[in-house]
MDTraj code that builds the backbone (N, CA, C; nanometers):
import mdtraj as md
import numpy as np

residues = "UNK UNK UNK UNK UNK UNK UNK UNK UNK UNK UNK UNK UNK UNK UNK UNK UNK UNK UNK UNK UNK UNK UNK UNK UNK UNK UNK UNK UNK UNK UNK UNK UNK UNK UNK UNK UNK UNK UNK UNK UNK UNK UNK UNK UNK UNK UNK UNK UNK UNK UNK UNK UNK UNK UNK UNK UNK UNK UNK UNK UNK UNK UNK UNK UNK UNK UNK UNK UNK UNK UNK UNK UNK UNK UNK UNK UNK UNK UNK UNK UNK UNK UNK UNK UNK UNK UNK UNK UNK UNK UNK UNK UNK UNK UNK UNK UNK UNK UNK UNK UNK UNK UNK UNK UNK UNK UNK UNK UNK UNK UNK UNK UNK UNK UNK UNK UNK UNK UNK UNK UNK UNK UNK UNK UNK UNK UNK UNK UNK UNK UNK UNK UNK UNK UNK UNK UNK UNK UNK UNK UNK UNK UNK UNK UNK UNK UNK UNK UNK UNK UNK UNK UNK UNK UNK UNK UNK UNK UNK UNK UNK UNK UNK UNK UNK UNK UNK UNK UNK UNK UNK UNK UNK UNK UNK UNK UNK UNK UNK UNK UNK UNK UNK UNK UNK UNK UNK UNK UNK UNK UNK UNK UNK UNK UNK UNK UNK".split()
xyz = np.array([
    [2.3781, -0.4915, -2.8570],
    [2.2595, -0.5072, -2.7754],
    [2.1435, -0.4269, -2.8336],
    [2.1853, -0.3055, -2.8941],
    [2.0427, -0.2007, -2.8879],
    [2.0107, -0.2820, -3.0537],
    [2.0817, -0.3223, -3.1412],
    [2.0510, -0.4171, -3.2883],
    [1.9680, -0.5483, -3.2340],
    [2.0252, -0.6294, -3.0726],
    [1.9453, -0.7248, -3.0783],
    [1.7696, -0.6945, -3.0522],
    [1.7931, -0.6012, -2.9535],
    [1.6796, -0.5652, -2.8816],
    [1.5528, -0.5406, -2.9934],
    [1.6181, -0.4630, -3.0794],
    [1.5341, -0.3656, -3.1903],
    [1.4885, -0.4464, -3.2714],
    [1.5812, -0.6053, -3.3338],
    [1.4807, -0.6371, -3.4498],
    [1.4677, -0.7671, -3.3762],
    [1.4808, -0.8143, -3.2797],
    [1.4221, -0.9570, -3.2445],
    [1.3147, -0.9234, -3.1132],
    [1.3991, -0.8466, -3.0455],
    [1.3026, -0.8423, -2.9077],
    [1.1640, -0.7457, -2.9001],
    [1.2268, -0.6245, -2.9663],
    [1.0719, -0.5688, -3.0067],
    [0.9756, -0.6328, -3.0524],
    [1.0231, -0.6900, -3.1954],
    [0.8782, -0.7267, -3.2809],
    [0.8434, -0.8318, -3.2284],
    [0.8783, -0.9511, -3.1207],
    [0.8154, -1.0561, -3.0689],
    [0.7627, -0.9819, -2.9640],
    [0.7548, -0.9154, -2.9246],
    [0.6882, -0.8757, -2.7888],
    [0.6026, -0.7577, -2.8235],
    [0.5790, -0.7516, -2.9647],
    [0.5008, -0.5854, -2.9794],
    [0.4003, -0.6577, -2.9982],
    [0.2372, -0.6468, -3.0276],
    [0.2002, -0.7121, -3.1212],
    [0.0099, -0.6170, -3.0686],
    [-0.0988, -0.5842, -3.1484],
    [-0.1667, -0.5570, -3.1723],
    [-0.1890, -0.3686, -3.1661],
    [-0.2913, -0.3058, -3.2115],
    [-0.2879, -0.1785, -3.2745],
    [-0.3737, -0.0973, -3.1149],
    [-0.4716, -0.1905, -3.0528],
    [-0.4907, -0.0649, -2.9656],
    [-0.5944, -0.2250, -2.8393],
    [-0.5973, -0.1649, -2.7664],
    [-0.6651, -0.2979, -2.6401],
    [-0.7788, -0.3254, -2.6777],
    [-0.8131, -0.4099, -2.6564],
    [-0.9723, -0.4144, -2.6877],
    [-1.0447, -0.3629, -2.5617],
    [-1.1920, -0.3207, -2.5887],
    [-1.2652, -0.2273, -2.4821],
    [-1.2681, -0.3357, -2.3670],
    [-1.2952, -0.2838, -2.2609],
    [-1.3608, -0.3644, -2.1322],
    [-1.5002, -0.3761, -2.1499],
    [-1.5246, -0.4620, -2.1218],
    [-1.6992, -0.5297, -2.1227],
    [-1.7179, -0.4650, -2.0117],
    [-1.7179, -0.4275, -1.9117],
    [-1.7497, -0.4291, -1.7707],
    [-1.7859, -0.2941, -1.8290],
    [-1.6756, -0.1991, -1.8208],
    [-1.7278, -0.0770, -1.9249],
    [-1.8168, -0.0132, -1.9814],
    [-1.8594, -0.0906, -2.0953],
    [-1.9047, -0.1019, -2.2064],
    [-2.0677, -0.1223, -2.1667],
    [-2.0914, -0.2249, -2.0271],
    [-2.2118, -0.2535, -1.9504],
    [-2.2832, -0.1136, -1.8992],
    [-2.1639, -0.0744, -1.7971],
    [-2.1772, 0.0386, -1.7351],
    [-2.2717, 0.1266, -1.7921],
    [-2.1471, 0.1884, -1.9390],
    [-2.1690, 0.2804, -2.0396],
    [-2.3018, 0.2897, -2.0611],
    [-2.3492, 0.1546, -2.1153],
    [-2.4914, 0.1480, -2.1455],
    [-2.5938, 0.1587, -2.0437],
    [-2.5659, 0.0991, -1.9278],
    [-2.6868, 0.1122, -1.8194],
    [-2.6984, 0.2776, -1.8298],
    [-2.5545, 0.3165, -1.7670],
    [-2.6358, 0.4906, -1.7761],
    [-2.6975, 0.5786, -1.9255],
    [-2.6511, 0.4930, -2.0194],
    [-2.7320, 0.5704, -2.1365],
    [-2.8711, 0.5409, -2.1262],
    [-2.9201, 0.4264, -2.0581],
    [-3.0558, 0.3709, -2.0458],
    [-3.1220, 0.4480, -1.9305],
    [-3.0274, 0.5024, -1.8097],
    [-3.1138, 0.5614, -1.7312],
    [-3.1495, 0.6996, -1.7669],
    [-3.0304, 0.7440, -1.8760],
    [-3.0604, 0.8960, -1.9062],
    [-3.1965, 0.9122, -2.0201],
    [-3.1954, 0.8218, -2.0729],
    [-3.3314, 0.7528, -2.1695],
    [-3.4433, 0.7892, -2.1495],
    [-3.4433, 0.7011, -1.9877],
    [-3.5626, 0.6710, -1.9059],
    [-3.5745, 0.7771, -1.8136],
    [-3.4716, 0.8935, -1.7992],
    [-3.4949, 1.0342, -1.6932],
    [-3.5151, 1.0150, -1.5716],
    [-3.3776, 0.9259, -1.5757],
    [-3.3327, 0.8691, -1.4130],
    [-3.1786, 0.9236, -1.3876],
    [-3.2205, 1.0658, -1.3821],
    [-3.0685, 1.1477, -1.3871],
    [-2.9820, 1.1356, -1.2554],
    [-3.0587, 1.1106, -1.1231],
    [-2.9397, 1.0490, -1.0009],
    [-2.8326, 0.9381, -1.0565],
    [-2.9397, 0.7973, -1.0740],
    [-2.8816, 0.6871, -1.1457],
    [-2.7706, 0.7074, -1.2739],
    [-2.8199, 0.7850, -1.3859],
    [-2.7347, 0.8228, -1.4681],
    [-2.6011, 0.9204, -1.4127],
    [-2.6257, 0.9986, -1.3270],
    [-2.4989, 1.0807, -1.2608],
    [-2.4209, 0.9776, -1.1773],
    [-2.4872, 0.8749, -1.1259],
    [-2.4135, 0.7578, -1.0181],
    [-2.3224, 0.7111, -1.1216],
    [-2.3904, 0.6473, -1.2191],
    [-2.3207, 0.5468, -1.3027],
    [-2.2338, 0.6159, -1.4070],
    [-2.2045, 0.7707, -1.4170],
    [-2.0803, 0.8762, -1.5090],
    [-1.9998, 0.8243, -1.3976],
    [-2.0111, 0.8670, -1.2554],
    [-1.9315, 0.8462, -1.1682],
    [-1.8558, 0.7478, -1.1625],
    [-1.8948, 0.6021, -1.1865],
    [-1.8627, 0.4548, -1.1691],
    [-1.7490, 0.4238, -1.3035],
    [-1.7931, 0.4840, -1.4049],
    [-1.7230, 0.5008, -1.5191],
    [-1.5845, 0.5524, -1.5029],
    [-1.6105, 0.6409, -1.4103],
    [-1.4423, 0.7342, -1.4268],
    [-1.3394, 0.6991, -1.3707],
    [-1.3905, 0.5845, -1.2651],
    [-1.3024, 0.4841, -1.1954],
    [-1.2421, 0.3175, -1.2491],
    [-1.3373, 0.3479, -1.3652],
    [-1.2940, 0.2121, -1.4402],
    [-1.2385, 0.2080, -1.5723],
    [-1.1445, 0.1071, -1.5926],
    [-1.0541, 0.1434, -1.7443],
    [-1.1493, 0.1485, -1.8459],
    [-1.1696, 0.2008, -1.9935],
    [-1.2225, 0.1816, -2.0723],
    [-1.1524, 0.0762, -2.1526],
    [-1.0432, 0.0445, -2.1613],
    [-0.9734, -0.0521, -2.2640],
    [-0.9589, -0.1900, -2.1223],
    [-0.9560, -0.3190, -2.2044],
    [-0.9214, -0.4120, -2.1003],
    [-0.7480, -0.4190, -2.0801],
    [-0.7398, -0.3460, -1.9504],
    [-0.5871, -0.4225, -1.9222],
    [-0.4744, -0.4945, -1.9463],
    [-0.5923, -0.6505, -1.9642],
    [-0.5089, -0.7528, -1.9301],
    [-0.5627, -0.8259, -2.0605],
    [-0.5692, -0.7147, -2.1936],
    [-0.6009, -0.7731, -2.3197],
    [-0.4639, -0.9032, -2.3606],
    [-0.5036, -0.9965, -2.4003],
    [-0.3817, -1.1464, -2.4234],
    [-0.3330, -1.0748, -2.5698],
    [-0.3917, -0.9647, -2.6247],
    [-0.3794, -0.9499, -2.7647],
    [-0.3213, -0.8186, -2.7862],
    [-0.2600, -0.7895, -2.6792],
    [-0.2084, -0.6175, -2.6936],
    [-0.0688, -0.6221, -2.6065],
    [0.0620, -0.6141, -2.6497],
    [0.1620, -0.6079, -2.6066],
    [0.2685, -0.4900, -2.6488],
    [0.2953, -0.4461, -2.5634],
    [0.3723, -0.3839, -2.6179],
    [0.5446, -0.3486, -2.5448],
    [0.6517, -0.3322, -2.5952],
    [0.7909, -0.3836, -2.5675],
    [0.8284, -0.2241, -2.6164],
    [0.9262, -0.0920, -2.5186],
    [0.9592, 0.0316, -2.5450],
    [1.1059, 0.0042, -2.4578],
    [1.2493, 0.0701, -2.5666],
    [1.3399, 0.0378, -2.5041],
    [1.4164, 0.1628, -2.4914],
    [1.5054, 0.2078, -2.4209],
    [1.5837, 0.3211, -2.4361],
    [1.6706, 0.3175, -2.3682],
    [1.8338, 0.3554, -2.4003],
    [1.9658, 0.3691, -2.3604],
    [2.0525, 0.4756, -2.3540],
    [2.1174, 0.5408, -2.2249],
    [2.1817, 0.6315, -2.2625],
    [2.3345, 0.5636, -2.1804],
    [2.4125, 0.5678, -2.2311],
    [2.5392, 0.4744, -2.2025],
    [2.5714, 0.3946, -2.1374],
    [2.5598, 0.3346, -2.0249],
    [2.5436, 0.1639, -1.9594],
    [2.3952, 0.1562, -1.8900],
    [2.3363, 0.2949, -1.9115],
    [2.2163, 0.2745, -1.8255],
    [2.0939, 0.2651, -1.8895],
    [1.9758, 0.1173, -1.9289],
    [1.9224, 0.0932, -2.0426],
    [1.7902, 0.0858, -1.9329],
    [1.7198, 0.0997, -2.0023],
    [1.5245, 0.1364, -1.9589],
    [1.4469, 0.0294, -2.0413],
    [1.3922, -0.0959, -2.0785],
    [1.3116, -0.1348, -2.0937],
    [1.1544, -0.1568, -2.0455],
    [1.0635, -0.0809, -2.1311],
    [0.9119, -0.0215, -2.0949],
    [0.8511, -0.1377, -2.1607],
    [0.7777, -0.2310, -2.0981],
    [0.6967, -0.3627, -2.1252],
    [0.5625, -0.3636, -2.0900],
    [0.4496, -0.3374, -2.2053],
    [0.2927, -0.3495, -2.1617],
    [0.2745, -0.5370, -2.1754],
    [0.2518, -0.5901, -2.0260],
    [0.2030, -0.7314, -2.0034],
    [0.2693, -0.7883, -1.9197],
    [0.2382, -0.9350, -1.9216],
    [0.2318, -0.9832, -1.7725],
    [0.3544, -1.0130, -1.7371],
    [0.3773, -1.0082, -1.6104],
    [0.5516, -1.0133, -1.5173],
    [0.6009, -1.1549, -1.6184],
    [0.5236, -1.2477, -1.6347],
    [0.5661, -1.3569, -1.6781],
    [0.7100, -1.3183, -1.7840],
    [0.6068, -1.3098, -1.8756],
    [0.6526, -1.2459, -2.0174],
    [0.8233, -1.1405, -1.9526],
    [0.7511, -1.0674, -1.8880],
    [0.8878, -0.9589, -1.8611],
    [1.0163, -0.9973, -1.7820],
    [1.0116, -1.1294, -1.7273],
    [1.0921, -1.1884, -1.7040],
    [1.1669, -1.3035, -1.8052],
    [1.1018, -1.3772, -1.8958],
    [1.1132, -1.3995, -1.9890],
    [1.1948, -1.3182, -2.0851],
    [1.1422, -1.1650, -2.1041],
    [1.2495, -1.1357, -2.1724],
    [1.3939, -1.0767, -2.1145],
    [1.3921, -1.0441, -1.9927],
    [1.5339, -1.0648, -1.9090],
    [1.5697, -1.1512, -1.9172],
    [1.5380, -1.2868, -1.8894],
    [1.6766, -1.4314, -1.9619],
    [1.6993, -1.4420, -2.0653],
    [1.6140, -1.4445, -2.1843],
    [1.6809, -1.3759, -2.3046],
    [1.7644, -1.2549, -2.3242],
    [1.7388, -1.1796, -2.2530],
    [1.8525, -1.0139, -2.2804],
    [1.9657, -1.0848, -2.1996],
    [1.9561, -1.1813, -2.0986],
    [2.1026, -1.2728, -1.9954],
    [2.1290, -1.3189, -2.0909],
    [2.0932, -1.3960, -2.1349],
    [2.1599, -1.5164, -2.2153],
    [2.2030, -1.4399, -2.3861],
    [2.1345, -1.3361, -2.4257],
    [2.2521, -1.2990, -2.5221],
    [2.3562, -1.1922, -2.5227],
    [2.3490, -1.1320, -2.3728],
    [2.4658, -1.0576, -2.3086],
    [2.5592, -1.1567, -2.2949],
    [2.5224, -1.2923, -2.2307],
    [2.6305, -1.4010, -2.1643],
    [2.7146, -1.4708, -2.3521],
    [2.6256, -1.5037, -2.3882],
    [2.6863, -1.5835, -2.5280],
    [2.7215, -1.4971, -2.6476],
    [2.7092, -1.4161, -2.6536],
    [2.7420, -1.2844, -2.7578],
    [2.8514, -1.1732, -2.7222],
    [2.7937, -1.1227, -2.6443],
    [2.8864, -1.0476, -2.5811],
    [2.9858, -1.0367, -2.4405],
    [2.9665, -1.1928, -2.4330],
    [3.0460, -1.2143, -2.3071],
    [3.0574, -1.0985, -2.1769],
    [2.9044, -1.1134, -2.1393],
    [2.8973, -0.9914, -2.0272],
    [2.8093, -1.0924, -1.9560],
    [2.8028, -0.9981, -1.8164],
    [2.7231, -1.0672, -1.7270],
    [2.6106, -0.9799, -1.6747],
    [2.4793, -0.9834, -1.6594],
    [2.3800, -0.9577, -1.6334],
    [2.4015, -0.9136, -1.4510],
    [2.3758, -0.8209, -1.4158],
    [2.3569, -0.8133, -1.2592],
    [2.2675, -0.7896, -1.2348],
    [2.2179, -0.9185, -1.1339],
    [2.0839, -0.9516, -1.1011],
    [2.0398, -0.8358, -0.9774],
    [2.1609, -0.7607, -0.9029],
    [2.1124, -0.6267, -0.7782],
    [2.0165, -0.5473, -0.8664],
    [2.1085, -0.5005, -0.9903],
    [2.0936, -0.3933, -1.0788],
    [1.9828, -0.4240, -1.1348],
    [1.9433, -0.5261, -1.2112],
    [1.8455, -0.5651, -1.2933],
    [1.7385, -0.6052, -1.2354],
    [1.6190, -0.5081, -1.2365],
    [1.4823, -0.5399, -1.1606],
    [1.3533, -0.5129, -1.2558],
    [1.2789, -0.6062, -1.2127],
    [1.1334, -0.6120, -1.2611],
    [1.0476, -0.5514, -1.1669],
    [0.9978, -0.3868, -1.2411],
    [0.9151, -0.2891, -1.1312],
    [0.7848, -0.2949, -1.2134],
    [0.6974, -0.3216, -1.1376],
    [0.5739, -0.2678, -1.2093],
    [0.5692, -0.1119, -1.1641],
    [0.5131, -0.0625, -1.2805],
    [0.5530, 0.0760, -1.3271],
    [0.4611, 0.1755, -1.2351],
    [0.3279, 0.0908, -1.1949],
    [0.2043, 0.1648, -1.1127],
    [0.2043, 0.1690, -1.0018],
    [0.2830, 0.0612, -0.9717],
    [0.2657, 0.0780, -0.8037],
    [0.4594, 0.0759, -0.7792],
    [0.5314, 0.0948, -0.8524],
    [0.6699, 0.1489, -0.7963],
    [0.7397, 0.2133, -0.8738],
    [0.9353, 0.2637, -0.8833],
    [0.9379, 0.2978, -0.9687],
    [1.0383, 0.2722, -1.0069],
    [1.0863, 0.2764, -1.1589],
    [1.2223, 0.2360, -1.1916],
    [1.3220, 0.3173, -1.1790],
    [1.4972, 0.3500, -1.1437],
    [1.5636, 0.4461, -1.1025],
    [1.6182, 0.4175, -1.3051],
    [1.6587, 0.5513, -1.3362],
    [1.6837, 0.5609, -1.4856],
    [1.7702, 0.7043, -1.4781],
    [1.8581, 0.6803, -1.4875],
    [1.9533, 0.8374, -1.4902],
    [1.9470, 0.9622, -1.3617],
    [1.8877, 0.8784, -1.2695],
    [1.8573, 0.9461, -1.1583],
    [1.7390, 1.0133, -1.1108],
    [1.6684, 0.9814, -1.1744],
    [1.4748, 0.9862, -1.1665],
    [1.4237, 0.8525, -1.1559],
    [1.3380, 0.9045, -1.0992],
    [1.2512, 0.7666, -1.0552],
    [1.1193, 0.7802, -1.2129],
    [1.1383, 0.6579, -1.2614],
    [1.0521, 0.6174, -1.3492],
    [0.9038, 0.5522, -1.3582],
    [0.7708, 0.6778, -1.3601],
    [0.6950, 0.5720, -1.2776],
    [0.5454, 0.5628, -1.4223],
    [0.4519, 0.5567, -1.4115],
    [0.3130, 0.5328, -1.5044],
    [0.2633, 0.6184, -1.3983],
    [0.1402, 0.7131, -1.4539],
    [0.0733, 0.8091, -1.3499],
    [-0.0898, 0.7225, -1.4135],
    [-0.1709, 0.7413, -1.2606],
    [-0.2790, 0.7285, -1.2488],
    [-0.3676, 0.8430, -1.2103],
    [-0.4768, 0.8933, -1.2292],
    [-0.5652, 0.9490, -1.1806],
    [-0.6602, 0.9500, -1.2291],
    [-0.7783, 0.9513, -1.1760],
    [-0.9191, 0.9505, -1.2214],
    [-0.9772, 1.0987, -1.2202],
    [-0.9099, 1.1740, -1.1728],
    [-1.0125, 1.2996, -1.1522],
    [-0.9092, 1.3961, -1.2790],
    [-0.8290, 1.3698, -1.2988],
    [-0.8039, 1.4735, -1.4313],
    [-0.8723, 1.4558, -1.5553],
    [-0.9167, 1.5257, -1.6648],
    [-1.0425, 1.4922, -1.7477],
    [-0.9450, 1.6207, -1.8152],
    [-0.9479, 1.6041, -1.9680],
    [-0.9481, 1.6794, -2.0473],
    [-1.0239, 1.6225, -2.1894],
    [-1.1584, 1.7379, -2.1954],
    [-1.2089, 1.6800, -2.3177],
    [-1.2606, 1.5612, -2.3225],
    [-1.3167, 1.5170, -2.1694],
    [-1.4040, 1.4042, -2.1563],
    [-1.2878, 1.2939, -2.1238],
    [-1.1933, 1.2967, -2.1335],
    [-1.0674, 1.1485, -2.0917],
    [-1.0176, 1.2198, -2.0293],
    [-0.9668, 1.0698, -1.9396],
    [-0.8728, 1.0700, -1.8101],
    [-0.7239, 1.1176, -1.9129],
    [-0.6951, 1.2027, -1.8888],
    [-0.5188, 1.2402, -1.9863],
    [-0.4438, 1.1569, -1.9301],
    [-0.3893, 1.1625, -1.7927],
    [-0.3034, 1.1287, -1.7247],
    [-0.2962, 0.9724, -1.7112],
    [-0.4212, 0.8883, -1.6884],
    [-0.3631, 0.7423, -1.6793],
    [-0.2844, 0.6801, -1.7820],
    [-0.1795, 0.6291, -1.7781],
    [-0.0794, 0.5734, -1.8572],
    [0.0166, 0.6460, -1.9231],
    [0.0039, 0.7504, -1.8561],
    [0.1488, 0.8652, -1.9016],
    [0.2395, 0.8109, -1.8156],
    [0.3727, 0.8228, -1.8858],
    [0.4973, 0.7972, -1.7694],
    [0.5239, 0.9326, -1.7630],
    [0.5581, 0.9276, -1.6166],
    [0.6003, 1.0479, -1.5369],
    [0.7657, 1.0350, -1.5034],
    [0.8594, 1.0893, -1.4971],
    [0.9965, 1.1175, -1.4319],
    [0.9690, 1.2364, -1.2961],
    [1.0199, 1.1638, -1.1883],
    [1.0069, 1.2359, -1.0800],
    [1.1527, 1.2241, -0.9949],
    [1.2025, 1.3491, -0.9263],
    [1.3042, 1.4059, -0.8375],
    [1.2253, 1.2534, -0.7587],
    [1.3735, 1.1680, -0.7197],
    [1.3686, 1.0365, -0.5541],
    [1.3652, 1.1767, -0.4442],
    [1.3060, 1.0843, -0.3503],
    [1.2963, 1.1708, -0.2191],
    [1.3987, 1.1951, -0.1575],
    [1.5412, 1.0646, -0.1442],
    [1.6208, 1.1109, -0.1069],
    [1.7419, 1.2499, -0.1808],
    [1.7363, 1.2837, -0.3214],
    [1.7740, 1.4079, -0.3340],
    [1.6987, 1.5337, -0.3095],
    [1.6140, 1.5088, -0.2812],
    [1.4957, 1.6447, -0.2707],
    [1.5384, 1.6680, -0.0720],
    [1.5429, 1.5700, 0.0002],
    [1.5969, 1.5479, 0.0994],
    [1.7470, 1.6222, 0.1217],
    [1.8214, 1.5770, 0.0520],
    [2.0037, 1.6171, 0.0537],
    [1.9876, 1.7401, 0.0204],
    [1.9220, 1.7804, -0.0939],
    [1.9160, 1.9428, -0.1204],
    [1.8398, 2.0417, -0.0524],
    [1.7619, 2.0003, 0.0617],
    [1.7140, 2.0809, 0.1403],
    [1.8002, 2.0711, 0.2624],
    [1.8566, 1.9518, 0.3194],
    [1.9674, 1.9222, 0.4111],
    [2.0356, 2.0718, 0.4620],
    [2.0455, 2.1718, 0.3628],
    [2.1923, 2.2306, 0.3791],
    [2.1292, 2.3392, 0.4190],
    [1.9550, 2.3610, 0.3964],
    [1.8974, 2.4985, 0.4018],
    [1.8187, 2.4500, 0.5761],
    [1.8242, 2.3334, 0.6226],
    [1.7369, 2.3400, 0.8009],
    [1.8961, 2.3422, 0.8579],
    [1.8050, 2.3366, 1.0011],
    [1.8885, 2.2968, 1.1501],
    [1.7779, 2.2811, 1.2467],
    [1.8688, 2.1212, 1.2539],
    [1.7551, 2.0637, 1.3402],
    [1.6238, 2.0210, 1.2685],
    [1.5674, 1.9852, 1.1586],
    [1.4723, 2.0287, 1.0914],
    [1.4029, 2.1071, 1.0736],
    [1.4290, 2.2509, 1.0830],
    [1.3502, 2.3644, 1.0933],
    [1.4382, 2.4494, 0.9816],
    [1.3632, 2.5569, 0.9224],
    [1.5063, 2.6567, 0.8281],
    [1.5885, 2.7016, 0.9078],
    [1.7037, 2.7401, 0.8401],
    [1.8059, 2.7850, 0.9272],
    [1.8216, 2.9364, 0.8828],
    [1.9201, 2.9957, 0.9610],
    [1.8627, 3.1614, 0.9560],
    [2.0433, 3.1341, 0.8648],
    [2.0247, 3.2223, 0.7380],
    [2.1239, 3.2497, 0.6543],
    [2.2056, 3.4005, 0.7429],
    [2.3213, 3.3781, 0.8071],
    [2.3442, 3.5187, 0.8671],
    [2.4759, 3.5732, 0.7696],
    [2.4868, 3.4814, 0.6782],
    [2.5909, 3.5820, 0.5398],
    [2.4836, 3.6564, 0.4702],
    [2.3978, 3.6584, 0.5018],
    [2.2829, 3.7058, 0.3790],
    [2.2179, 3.8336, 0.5032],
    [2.2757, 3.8415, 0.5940],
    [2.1408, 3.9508, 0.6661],
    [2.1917, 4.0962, 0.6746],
    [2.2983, 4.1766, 0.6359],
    [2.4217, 4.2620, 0.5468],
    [2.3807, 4.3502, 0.4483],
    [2.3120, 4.2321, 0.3426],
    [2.3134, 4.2475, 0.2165],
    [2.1631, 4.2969, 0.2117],
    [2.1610, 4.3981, 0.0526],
    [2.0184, 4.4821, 0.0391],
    [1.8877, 4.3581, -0.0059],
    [1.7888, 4.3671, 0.0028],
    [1.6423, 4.2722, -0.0289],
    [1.6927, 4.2664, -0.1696],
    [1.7022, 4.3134, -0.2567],
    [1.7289, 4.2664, -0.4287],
    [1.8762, 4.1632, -0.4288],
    [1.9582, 4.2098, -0.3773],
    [2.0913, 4.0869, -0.3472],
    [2.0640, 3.9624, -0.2470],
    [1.9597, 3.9183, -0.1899],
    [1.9205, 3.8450, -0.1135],
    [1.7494, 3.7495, -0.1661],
    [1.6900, 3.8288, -0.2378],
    [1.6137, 3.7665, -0.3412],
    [1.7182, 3.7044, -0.4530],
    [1.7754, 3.7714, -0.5201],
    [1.8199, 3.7365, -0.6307],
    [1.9229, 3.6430, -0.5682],
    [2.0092, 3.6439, -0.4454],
    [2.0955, 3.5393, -0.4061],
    [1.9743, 3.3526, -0.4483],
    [1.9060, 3.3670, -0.3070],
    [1.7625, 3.2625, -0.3123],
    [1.7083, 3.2306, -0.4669],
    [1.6991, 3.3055, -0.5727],
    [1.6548, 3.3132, -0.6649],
    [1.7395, 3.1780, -0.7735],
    [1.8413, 3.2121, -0.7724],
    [1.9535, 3.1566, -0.8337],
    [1.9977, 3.0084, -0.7827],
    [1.9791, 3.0365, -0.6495],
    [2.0288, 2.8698, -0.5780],
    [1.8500, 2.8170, -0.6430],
    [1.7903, 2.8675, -0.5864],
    [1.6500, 2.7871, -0.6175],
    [1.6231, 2.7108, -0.7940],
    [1.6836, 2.7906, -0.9011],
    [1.7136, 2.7989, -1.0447],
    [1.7616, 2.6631, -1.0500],
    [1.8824, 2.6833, -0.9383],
    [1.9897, 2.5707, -0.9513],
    [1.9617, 2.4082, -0.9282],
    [1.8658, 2.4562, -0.8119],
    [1.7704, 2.3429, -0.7797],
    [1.6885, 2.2564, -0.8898],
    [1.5974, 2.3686, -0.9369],
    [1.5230, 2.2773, -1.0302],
    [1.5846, 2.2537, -1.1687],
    [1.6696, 2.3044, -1.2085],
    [1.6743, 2.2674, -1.3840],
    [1.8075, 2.1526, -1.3353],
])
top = md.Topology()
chain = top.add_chain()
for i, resn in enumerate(residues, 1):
    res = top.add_residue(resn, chain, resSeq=i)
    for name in ("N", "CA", "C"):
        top.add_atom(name, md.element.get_by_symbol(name[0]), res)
traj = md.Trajectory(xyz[None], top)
């Protein structure tokens, strides 16, 4: 599978070097260079503003695709820039040469088409998602739009706090109320360790 994926399914589904700009953009861009010109600095501050909410590259370029795959032992991640069409498309192809090659069967529960922005994919037990924001800026760009993010699901962040309420409220630790403030930090310290890594 990871031989078919790599030299047939990548390179048909990869295909151009970077998006082409957005016109809409590109309009923008210029109106406010024209108002800063003309020393119409409200207008020019309106229209930085209008900018930071809109993509600079077009989206939904027909000429920019791109196909990212990754596997760690039955549990496989395919990352697809373009339209659901296409990304379903290449799930009956990945069916149909699981079914005729390797005599396996595709499970359609398991096997889902998430768009990456507005949900997320489950991948080794993180939720797999694309981050958006407009207000982070480093060095004049948005950093963050189109980074994938890995994030703790709510329901383990949930189970692992489970054990520390009652009732939904904290619960009072009374093996711990005995013991000196440095054995009771450092107890908390360690479960908390345990928590995040």
């Amino acid at each position: 599978m990871d031989i078919f994926i790599e030299t047939v399914l990548i390179p048909e589904y990869t295909r151009g070097e970077r998006r082409a700009k957005s016109r809409a953009y590109c309009r923008v861009q210029d109106a406010a260079a024209r108002a800063r010109i003309c020393g119409d600095r409200t207008a020019a501050r309106t229209l930085r503003k209008q900018l930071h909410s809109m993509p600079s590259r077009d989206p939904n370029d027909p000429g920019y695709r791109r196909l990212r795959y990754v596997r760690y032992a039955d549990d496989t991640l395919l990352g697809f820039v373009g339209p659901r069409a296409e990304a379903e498309r290449i799930k009956q192809r990945l069916a149909q040469f699981l079914r005729d090659d390797l005599k396996l069967e595709l499970s359609e529960d398991k096997t889902l088409i998430t768009h990456a922005r507005t949900g997320a994919a489950r991948f080794l037990g993180y939720e797999t998602t694309v981050q958006h924001g407009d207000h982070m800026h480093h060095r004049g760009n948005r950093t963050v739009n189109g980074t994938v993010a890995l994030r703790v699901p709510k329901t383990v962040i949930t189970a692992k706090c489970a054990r520390y309420l009652q009732r939904g409220k904290p619960a009072h630790r009374t093996r711990l109320v005995n013991h000196d403030d440095h054995t009771i930090i450092a107890t908390y310290g360690a479960e908390y360790r345990g928590i995040v890594q």
